[in-house]
C-alpha positions as CSV (number, residue, x, y, z in Angstrom):
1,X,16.9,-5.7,-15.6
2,X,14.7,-2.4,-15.3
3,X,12.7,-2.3,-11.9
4,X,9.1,-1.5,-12.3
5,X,8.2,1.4,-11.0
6,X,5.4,1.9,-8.3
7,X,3.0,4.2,-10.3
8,X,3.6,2.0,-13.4
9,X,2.5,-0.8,-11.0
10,X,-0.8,1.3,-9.2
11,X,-1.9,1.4,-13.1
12,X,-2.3,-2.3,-13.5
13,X,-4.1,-3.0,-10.9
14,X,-7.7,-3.9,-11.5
15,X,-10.8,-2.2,-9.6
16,X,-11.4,-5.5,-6.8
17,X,-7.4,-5.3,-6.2
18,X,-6.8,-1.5,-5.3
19,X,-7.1,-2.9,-1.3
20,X,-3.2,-3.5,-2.4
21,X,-2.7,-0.2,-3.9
22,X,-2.0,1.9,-1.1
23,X,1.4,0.8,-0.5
24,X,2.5,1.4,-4.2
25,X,1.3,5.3,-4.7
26,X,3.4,6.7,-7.2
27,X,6.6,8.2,-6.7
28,X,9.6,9.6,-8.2
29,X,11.6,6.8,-9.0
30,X,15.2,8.6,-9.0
31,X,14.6,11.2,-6.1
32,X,11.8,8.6,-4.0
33,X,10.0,11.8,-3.7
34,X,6.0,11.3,-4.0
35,X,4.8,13.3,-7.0
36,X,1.7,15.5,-7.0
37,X,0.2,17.4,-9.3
38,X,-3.3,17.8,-7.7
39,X,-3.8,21.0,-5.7
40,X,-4.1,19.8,-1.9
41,X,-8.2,20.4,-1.7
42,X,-7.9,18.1,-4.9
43,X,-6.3,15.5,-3.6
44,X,-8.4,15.2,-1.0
45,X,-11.2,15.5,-2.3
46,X,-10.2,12.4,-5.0
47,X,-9.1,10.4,-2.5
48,X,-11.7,10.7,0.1
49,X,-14.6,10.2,-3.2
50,X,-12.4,7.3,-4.5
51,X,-12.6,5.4,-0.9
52,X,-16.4,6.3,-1.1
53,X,-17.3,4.5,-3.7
54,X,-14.7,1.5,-3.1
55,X,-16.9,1.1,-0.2
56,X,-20.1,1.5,-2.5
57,X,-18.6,-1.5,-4.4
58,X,-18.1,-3.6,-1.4
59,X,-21.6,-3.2,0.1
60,X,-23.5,-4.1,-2.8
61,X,-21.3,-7.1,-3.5
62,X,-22.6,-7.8,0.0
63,X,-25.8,-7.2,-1.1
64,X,-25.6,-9.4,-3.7
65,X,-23.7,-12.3,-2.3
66,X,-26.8,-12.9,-0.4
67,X,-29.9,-11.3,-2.7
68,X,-28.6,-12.5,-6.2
69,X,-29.5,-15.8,-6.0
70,X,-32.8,-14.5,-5.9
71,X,-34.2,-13.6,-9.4
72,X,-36.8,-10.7,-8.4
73,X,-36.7,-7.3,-9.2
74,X,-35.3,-5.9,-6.3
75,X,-32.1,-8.3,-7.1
76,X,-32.0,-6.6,-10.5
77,X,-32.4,-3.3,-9.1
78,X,-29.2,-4.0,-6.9
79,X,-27.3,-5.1,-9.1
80,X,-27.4,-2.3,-11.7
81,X,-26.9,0.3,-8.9
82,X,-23.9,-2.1,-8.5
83,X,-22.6,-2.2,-12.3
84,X,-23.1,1.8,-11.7
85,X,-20.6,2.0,-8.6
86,X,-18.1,0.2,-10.5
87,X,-18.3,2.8,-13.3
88,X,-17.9,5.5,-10.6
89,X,-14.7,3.8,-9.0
90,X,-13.2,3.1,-12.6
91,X,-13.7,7.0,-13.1
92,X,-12.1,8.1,-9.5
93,X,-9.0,5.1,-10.2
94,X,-9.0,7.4,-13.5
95,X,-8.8,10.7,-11.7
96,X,-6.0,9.5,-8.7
97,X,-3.5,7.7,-11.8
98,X,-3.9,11.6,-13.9
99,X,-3.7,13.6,-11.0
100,X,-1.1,11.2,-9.2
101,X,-3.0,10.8,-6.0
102,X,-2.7,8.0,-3.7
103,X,-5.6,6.1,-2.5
104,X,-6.0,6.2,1.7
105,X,-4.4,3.5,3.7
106,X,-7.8,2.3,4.9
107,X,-8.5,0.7,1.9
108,X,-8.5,-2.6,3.9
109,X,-10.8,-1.6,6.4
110,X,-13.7,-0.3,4.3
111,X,-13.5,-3.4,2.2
112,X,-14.4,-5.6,5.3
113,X,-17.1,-2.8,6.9
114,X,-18.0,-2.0,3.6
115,X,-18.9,-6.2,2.4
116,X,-20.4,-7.0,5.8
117,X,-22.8,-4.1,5.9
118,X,-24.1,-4.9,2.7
119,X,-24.0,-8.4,3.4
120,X,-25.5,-7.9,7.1
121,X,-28.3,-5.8,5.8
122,X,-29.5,-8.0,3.1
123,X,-29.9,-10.9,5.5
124,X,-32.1,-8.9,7.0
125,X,-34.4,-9.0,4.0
126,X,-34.8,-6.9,0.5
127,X,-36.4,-4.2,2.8
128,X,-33.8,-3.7,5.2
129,X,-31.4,-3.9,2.4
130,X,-33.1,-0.5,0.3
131,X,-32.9,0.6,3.6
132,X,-29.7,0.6,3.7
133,X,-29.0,2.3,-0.2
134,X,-31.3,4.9,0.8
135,X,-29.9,5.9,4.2
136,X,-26.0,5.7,2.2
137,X,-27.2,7.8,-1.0
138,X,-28.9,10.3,1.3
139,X,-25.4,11.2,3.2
140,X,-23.4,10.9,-0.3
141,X,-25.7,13.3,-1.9
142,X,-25.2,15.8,1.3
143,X,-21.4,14.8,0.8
144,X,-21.1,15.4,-3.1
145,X,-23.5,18.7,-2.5
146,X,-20.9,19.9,0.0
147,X,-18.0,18.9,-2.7
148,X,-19.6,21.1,-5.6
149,X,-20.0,24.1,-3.3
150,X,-16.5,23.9,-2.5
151,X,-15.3,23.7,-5.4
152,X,-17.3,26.5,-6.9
153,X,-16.0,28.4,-4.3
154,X,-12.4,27.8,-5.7
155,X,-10.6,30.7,-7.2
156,X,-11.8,30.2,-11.1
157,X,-8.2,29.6,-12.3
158,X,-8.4,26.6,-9.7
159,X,-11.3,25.5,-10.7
160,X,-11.5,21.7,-12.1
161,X,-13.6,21.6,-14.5
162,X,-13.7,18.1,-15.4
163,X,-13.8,17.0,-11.6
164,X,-17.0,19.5,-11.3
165,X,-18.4,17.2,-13.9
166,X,-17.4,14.0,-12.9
167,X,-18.7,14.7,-9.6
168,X,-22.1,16.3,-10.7
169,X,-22.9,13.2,-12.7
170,X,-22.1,10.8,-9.8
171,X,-24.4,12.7,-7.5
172,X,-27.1,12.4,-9.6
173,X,-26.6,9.1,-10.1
174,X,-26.5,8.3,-6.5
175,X,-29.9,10.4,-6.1
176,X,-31.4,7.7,-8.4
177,X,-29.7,4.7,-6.4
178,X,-31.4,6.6,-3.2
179,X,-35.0,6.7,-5.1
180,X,-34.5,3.2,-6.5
181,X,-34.6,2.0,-2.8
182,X,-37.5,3.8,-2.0
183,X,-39.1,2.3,-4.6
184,X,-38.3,-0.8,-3.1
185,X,-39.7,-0.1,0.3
186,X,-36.1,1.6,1.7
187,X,-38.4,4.6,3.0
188,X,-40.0,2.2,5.4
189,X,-37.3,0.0,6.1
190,X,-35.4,3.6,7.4
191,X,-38.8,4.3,9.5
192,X,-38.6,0.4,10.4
193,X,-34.8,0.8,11.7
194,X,-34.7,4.2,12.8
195,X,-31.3,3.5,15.1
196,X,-29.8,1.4,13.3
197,X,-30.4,3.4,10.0
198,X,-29.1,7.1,12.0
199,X,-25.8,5.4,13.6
200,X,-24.9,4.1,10.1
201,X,-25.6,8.0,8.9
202,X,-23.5,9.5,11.6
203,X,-20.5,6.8,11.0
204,X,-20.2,7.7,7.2
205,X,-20.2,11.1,7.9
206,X,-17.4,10.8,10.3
207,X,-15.4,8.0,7.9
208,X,-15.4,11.0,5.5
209,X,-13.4,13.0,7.3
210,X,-10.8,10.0,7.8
């Protein structure tokens, strides 16, 4: 009987199950050597954008686990934003199967981090919840910002322009998630919980460097 390979396995997997992918990156199945096609600043970049919004997905199902037994229009607010973040990992699992990167090994951890800030915030109440969405979107804008430059920067022939796109449209999207919240009252809530609100700004701008 024919073995399954790895990558063929990575493929299958559905968005809420990639927390098992990183042991099955792909590989070459006669020489067991990992395949790559991705210029190193690519892979990177893909992998650390792909974690990103992993973690998107896991705060707002947080969110939601607590808010959407409410039916108000905050709770619908959330959970678009949420239908959007699982577009954007569906497009980054997209990117890491064509370009044959694996996702990081601390998949595991910003599933739990990722659920119980979303979660923790929301008990808090809607406001603390925007709050929360707007302090996020404001670093992933700075983050995705930083991406584009670098990209640009990129000798043209290197240039991805597909990635460039996917990217752009993402960013954009999160600047909507970031004034949705406002809307919502996640400007005061960040004025409300000005600690709490900077620490969780300075830990996801170090986690993107892990």
């Amino acid at each position: 009987m024919n073995s399954i390979s790895p990558c063929v396995r990575f493929r299958r997997l559905e968005p809420a199950r990639l927390i098992l992918a990183s042991r099955f990156y792909c590989r070459d199945s006669e020489r067991g050597k990992r395949l790559s096609r991705a210029p190193e600043l690519l892979q990177r970049i893909i992998r650390v954008d792909h974690a990103g919004e992993y973690a998107a997905d896991r705060i707002y199902a947080g969110q939601m686990a607590v808010l959407g037994r409410e039916s108000t229009p905050a709770s619908k607010a959330i959970e678009e934003m949420w239908e959007t973040e699982k577009a954007h990992l569906v497009e980054f699992e997209r990117e890491m199967r064509e370009k044959r990167v694996r996702p990081t090994a601390l998949l595991p951890l910003w599933n739990a981090t990722g659920f119980a800030l979303g979660a923790g915030s929301a008990l808090l109440g809607t406001k603390a919840a925007m709050a929360c969405t707007v302090a996020v979107e404001e670093v992933i804008e700075e983050h995705y910002n930083d991406q584009l430059r670098r990209l640009m920067e990129e000798d043209e022939t290197a240039v991805d322009s597909e990635l460039l796109g996917v990217i752009s449209k993402i960013r954009d999207d999160e600047v909507a998630h970031r004034d949705a919240g406002s809307e919502f009252g996640g400007r005061e809530g960040v004025e409300e919980y000005p600690n709490a609100t900077s620490l969780l700004k300075t830990g996801l701008r170090a986690a993107i460097w892990l």
